[in-house]
N, C-alpha and C positions, 0 to 999 in steps of 0.2 A: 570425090565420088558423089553422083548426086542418084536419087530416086530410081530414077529411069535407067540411071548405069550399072543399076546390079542385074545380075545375068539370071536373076531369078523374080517374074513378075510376080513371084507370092510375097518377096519381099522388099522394105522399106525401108529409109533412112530416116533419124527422128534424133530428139533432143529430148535429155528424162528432165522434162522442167518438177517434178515433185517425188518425194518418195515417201510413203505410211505405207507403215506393216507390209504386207508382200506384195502391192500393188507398185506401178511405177506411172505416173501421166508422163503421155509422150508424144511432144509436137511434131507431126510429121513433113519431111519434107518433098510436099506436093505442091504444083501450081494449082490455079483455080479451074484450069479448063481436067488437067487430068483426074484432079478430086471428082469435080462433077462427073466427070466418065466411071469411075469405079464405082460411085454410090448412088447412079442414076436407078430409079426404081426402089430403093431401100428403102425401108421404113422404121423406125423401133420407139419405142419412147420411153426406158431405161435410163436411170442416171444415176451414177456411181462416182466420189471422188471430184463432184465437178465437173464431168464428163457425161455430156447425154449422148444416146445411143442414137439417137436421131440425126438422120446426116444433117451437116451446120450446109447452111446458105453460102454462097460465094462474102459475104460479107463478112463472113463469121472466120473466113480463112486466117490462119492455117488451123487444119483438123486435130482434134487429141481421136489417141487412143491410149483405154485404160488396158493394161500390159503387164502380163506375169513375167517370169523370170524360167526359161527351161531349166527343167533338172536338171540338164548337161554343165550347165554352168555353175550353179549351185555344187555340183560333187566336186566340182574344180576349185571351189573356194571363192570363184571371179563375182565379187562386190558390186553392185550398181549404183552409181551416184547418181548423186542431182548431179546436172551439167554435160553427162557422159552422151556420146554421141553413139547410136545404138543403131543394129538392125532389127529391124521387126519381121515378122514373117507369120503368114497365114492371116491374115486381118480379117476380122468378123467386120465387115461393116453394117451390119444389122445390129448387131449387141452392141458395136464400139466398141469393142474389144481384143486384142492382138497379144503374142509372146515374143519375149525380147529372148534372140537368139546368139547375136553376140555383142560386146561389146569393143567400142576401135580404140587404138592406142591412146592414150591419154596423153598432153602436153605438160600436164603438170598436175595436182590435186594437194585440197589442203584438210587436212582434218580435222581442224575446228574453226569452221563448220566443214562437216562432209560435203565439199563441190570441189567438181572435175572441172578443167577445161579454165579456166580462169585467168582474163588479161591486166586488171588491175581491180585495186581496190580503193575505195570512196568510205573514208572516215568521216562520222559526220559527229560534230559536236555543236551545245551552243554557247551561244556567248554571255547568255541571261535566261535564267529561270528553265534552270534549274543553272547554277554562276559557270560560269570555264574554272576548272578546276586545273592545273599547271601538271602535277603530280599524276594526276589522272592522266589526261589527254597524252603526256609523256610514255606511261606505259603502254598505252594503246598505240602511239608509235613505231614502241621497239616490237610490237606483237606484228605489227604492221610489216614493219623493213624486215621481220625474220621471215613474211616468205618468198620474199625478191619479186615480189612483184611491183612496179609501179602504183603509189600510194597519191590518192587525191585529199586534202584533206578540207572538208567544209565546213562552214562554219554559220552554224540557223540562228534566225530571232536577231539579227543584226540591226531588224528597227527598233527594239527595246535599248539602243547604245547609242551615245553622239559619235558625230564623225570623228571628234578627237578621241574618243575611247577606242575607235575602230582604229585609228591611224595606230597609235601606243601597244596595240593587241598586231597592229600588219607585222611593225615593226620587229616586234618581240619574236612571232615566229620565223620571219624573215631570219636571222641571227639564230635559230634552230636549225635553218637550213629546208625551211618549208612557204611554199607562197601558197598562204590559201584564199580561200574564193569563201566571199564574205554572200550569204544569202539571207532572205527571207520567204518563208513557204506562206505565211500569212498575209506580206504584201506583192506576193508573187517579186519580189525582187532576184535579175540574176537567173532564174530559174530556166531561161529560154539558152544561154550562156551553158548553163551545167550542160544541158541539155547532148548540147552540141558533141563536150567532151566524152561524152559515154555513149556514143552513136557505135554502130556494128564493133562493138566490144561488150565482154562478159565483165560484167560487174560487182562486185561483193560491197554490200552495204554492210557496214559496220559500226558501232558508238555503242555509248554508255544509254539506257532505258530514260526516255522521255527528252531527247533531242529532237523530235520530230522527223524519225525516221520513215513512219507511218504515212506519215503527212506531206514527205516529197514524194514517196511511193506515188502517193494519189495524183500529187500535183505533174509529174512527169506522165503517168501512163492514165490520161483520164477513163474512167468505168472501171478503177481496178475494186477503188473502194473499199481501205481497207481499215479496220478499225482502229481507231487511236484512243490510246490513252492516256489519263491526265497525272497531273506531279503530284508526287504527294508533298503536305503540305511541312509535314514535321522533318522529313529527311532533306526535302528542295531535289529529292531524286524521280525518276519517271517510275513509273511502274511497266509489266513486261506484256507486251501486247504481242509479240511473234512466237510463237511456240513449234515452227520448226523451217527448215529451209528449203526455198523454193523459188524459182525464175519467174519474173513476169517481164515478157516483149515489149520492148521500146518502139514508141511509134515510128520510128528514123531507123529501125532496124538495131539489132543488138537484143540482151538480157542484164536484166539488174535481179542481184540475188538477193532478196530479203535474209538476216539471220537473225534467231534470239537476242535482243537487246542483253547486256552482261557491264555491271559496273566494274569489276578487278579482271582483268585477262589473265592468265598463266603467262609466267613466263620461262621455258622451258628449254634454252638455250645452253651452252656451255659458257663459261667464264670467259672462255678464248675467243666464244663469236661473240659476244657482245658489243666488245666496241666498233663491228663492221655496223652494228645497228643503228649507230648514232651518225649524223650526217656531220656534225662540229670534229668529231674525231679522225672520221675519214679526210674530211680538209686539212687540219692538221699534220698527219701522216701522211698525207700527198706530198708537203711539202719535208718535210724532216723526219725521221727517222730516233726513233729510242734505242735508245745506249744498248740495251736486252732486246733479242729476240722474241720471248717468252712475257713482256711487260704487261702487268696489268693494270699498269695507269694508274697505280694511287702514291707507295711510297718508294715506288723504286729509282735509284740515282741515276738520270739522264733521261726523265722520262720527259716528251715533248706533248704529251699530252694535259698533265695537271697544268690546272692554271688558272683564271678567275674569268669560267662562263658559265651562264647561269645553269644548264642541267648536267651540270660537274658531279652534286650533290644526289641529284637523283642517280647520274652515273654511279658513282659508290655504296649507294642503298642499293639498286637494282644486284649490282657485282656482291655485293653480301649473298644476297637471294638464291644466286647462283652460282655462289660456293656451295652452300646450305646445301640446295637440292643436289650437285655433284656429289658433297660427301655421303647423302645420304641414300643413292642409289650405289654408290661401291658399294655400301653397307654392305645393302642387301645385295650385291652382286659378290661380296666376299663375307662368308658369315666370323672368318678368323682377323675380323677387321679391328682395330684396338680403338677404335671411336662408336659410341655410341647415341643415338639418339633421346634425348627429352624432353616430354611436352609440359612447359613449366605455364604456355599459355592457351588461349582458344586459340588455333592460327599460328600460334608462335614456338618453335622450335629451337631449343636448345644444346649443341654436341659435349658432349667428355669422354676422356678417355677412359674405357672399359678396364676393372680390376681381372690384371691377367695373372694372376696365381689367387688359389683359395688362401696363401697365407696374409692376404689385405681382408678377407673376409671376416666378419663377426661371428663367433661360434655362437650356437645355437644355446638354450640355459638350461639343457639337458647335458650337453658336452662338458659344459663350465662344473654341475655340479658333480658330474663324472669326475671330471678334474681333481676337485676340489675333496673328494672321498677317497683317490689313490695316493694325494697327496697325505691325507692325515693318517692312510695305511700304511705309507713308507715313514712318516713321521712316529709310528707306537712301536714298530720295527726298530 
């Protein structure tokens, strides 16, 4: 459905490239010739969001409008994301400003970060300064594969590395079950390459704070311009320069989604989908099959998956994690549950089982010397 095909000229078809508080910006889709026909004569010079009210030059194309949300939608509960494909209707082209009247079926959405519409996602890590961290980069994997989307994974600062260090790093993810594409934003290496891959496809950019996420933004979409920031020195970590989510247009067509840098991802899976996360395990189980059904790949007998590859280990930390978090959402999903939760650390969670009669209990030293008064009353008797 395009612009021209809805059967109502009051309204438009658009893309919510941003969302703060109850505004939404939203890229409309019009050609250059029809834009100039709607806003021929207009004038304003209003700017909201990003958004000025002044009609943009054919150069400037394609137009925003900044964009409420009708009540009708709102009493219905219906959500607006970044990424959703929206109609608009009634357009102020004097103010720049329009209301989003419905929003179209979603292909898919992820919620964290809140974006709709989403065809793969672009992991970016680097290799040096701030180091590749194994442990790290692994969890952002499985956060990665849990939401089926096709995962790109890349890897910055690659001129801070010899080529034998790059070979040993190919190698190693290779046997992950990952080919990643080695870059540099600083000596523009590769970058024309990326480029290519994220062409008319939605993008979610993703990594730990201070990989230079900022900095291919800029390098891919020139005039985005967006601010970078630097490593700190004591941690070797980035500091967080995105504070919230939003699309900016690729010049070959497409959107890459900026999100919050974040070093520890959640991970929020069941014990059972995990091992679909891991690409070593899925090969494995293509070829053979475990003795169990039910197998969670540590000590059970005929398991084809233990065995000596290197993120085996992370495999059984992670499956920890997420036993953890299963038990302790039955908890609270059952309150007559015979385990309970303790925090023995900052972060670290500890379960045992719950004293299920008062007679495990410690009497109070009111009850004891109760006790201890009927006893010396029956003793003078």
């Amino acid at each position: 459905m395009t612009a021209e095909a809805l059967p109502n000229t009051q309204q438009l078809l658009g893309t919510v490239l941003a969302v703060q508080a109850n505004y939404y910006r939203v890229q409309l889709d019009l050609g250059v010739e029809e834009w100039e026909r709607r806003t021929k004569g207009v004038e304003g010079t209003e700017e909201v969001m990003g958004v000025s009210s002044s009609p943009p030059s054919p150069s400037s194309h394609p137009p925003l409008l900044l964009c409420t949300r009708r009540t009708r939608l709102k009493k219905i509960g219906q959500q607006v994301m970044v990424g959703d494909r929206v109609v608009v209707e009634e357009p102020d082209w004097a103010g720049g400003r329009g209301a989003i009247a419905e929003v179209l079926p979603r292909k898919n959405q992820l919620d964290r970060p809140a974006i709709a519409n989403v065809d793969q996602i672009l992991l970016v890590f680097a290799v040096a300064d701030p180091p590749l961290e194994p442990y790290q980069l692994s969890r952002f994997l499985i956060k990665a594969e849990s939401t089926g989307l096709h995962v790109v994974l890349c890897l910055n600062k690659s001129d801070l590395i010899t080529s034998e260090q790059q070979a040993e790093i190919n190698q190693r993810l290779i046997a992950w079950g990952y080919q990643p594409r080695f870059i540099s934003v600083y000596e523009g290496i590769n970058i024309d390459d990326l480029a290519e891959s994220l062409k008319q496809q939605t993008t979610v950019l993703a990594g730990p704070s201070g990989v230079g996420k900022s900095s291919l933004i800029n390098a891919l979409i020139p005039n985005v311009n967006l601010r970078v920031g630097e490593i700190s020195g004591k941690l070797a970590r980035g500091r967080h320069t995105t504070r919230h989510v939003e699309l900016f247009e690729l010049p070959k067509g497409g959107f890459l989604a900026d999100t919050p840098g974040f070093n520890q991802p959640d991970l929020d899976c069941t014990p059972e989908e995990l091992a679909s996360y891991f690409p070593e395990i899925r090969e494995r189980l293509a070829i053979a099959s475990c003795r169990f059904s039910d197998c969670l790949h540590r000590n059970e007998p005929g398991c084809v998956v233990q065995g000596n590859w290197e993120r085996y280990q992370h495999y059984l930390e992670f499956l920890e994690e997420a036993i953890a978090r299963q038990t302790q959402l039955n908890q609270q999903a059952d309150p007559e549950s015979t385990v309970k939760a303790k925090t023995i650390k900052q972060g670290q969670t500890q379960y045992e089982p719950k004293l299920e009669s008062k007679k495990y209990r410690r009497a109070s030293r009111r009850t004891q010397l109760q006790e201890l008064e009927q006893l010396y009353e029956d003793s003078e008797e």
